[in-house]
Backbone bond lengths (Angstrom), bond angles and torsions (degrees), N, CA, C in turn:
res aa  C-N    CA-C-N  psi(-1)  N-CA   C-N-CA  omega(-1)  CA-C   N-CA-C  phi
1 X - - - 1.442 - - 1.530 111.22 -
2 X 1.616 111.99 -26.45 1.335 93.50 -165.54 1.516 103.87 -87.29
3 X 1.362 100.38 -17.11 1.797 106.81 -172.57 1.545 96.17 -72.85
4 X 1.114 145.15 -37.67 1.537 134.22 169.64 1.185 115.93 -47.98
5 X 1.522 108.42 -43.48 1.582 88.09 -175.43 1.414 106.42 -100.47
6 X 0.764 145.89 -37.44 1.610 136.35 150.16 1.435 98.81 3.25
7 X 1.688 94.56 -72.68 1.680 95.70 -165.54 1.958 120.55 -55.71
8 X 1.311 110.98 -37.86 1.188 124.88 173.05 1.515 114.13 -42.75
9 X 1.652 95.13 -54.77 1.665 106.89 -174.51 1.567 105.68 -63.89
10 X 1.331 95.41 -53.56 2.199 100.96 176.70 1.742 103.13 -35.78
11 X 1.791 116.88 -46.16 1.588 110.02 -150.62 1.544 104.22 -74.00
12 X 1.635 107.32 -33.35 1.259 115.41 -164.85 1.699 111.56 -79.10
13 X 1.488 105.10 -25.55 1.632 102.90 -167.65 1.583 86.71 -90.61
14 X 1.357 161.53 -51.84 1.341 145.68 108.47 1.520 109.69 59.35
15 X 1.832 76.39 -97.63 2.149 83.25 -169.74 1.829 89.02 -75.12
16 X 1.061 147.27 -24.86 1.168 111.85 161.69 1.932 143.53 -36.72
17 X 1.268 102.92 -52.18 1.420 146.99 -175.54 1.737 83.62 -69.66
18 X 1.151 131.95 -53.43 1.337 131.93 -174.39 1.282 126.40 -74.82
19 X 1.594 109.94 -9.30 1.212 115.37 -170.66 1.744 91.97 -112.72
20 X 1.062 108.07 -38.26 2.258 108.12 176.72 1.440 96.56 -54.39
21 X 1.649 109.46 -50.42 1.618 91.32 -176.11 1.306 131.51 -64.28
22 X 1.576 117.61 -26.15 1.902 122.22 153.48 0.959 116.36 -54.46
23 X 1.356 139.34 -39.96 1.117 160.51 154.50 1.877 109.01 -28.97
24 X 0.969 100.04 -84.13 1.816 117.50 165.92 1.377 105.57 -35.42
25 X 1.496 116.29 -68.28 1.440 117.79 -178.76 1.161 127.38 -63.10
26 X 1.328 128.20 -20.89 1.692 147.11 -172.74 1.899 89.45 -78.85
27 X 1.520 105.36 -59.26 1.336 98.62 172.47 1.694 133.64 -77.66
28 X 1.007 106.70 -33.72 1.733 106.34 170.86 1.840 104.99 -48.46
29 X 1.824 104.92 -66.99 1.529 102.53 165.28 1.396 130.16 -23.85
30 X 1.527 104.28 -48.55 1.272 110.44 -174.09 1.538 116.37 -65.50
31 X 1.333 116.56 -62.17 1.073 129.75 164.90 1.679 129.34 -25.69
32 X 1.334 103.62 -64.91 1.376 131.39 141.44 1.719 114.04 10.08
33 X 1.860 77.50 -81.70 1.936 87.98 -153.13 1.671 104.26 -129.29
34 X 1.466 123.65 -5.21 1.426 134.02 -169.17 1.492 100.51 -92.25
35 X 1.630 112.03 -52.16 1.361 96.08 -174.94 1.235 127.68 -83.28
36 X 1.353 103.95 23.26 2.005 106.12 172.66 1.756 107.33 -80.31
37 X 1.472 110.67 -9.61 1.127 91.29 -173.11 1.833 96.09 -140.41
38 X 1.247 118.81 -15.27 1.440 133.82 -178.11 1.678 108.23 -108.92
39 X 1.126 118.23 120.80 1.460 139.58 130.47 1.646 139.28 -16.31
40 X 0.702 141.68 134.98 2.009 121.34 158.48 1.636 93.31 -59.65
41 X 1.228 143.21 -41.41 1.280 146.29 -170.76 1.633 112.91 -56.41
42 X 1.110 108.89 -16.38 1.501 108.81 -159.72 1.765 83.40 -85.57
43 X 1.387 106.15 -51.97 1.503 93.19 -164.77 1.578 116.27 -79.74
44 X 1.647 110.81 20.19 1.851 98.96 179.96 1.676 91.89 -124.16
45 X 1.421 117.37 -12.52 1.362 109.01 162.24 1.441 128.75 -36.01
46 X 1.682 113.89 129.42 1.658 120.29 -152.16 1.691 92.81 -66.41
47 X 1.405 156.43 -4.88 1.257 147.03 153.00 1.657 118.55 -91.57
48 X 1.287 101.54 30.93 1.766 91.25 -177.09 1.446 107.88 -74.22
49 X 1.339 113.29 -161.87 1.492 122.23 -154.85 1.829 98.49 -86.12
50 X 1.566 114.95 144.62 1.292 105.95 -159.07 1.664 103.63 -124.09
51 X 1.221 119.73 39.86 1.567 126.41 -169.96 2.010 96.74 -156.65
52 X 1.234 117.81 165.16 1.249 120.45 144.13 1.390 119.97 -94.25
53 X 1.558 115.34 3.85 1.321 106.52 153.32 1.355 144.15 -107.72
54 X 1.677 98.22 13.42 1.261 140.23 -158.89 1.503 91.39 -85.64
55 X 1.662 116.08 -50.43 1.177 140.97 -135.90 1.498 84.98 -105.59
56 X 1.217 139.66 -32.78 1.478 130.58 -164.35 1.430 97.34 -86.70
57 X 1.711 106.42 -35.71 1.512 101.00 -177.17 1.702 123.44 -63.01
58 X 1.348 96.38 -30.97 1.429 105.35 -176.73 1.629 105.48 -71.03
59 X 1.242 118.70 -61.72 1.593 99.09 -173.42 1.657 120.29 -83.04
60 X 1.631 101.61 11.18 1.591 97.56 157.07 1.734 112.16 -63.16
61 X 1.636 106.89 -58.07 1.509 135.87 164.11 1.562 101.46 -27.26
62 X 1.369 118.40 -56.45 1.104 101.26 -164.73 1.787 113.19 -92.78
63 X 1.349 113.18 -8.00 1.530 116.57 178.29 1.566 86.40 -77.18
64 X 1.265 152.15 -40.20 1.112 120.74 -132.91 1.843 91.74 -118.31
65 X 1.209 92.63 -6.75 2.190 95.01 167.71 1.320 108.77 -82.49
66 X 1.186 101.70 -49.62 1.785 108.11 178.70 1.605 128.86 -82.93
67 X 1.434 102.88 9.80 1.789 123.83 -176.88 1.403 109.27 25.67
68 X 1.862 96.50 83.62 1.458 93.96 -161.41 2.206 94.65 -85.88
69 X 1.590 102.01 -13.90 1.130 110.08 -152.84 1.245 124.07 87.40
70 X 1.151 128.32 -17.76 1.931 132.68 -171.37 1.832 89.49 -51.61
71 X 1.602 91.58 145.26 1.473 125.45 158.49 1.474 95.00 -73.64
72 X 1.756 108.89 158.19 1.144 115.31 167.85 1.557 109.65 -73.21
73 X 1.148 140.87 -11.97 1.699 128.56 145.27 1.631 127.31 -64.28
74 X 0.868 94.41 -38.84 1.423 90.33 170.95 1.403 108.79 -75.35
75 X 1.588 142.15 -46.66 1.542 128.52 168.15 1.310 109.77 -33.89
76 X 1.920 134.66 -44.44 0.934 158.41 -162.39 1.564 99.60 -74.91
77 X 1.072 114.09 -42.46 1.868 115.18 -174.47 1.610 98.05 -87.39
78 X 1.021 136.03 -32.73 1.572 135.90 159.60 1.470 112.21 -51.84
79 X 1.634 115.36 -48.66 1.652 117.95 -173.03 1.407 102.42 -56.56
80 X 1.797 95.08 -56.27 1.327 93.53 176.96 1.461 143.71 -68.72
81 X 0.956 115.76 -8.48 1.764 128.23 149.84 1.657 120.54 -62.40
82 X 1.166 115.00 -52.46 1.259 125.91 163.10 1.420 107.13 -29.66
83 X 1.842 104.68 -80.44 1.406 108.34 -164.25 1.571 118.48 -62.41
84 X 1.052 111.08 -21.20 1.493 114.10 -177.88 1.247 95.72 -81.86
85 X 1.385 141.29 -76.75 1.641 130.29 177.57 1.276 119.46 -37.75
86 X 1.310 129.49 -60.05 1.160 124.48 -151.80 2.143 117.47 -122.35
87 X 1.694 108.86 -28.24 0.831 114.59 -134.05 2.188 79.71 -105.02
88 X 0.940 105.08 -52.23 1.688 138.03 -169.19 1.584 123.92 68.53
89 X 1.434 132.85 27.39 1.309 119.48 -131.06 1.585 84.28 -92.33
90 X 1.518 92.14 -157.57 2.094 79.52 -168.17 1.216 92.91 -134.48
């Protein structure tokens, strides 16, 4: 019994730890290479992007104008920083 939940607790603190680090990376990226030309303002402006796929498209567009180098996970850990800070879609 105790090794089950051990294990339970190990899976969950895990994908926790796995998700801060997308988290981290969505923002370090961001930081990085977004705010040379973007704001926090850009993304609460009353015409911002109105999909989460709206939003993936755009900073694919923009990793690959501005040769940021990002993997398509890492564009994905940026979207996903976005939407969770600023964007919220579901």
């Amino acid at each position: 019994m105790k090794t089950l939940l051990l294990t339970i607790l190990l899976l969950f603190s895990s994908t926790s730890f796995a998700d801060s680090d997308k988290e981290s990376e969505g923002k370090e990226l961001h930081d990085e290479s977004c705010i040379r030309c973007h704001t926090s303002s850009m993304y609460t402006r009353d015409n911002k992007k109105d999909s989460y796929a709206a939003l993936r498209q755009q900073v694919s567009f923009c990793s690959q104008n501005f040769r940021t180098g990002w993997f398509p996970e890492e564009e994905k850990s940026v979207v996903d920083y976005l939407n969770k800070h600023y964007y919220k879609f579901k």
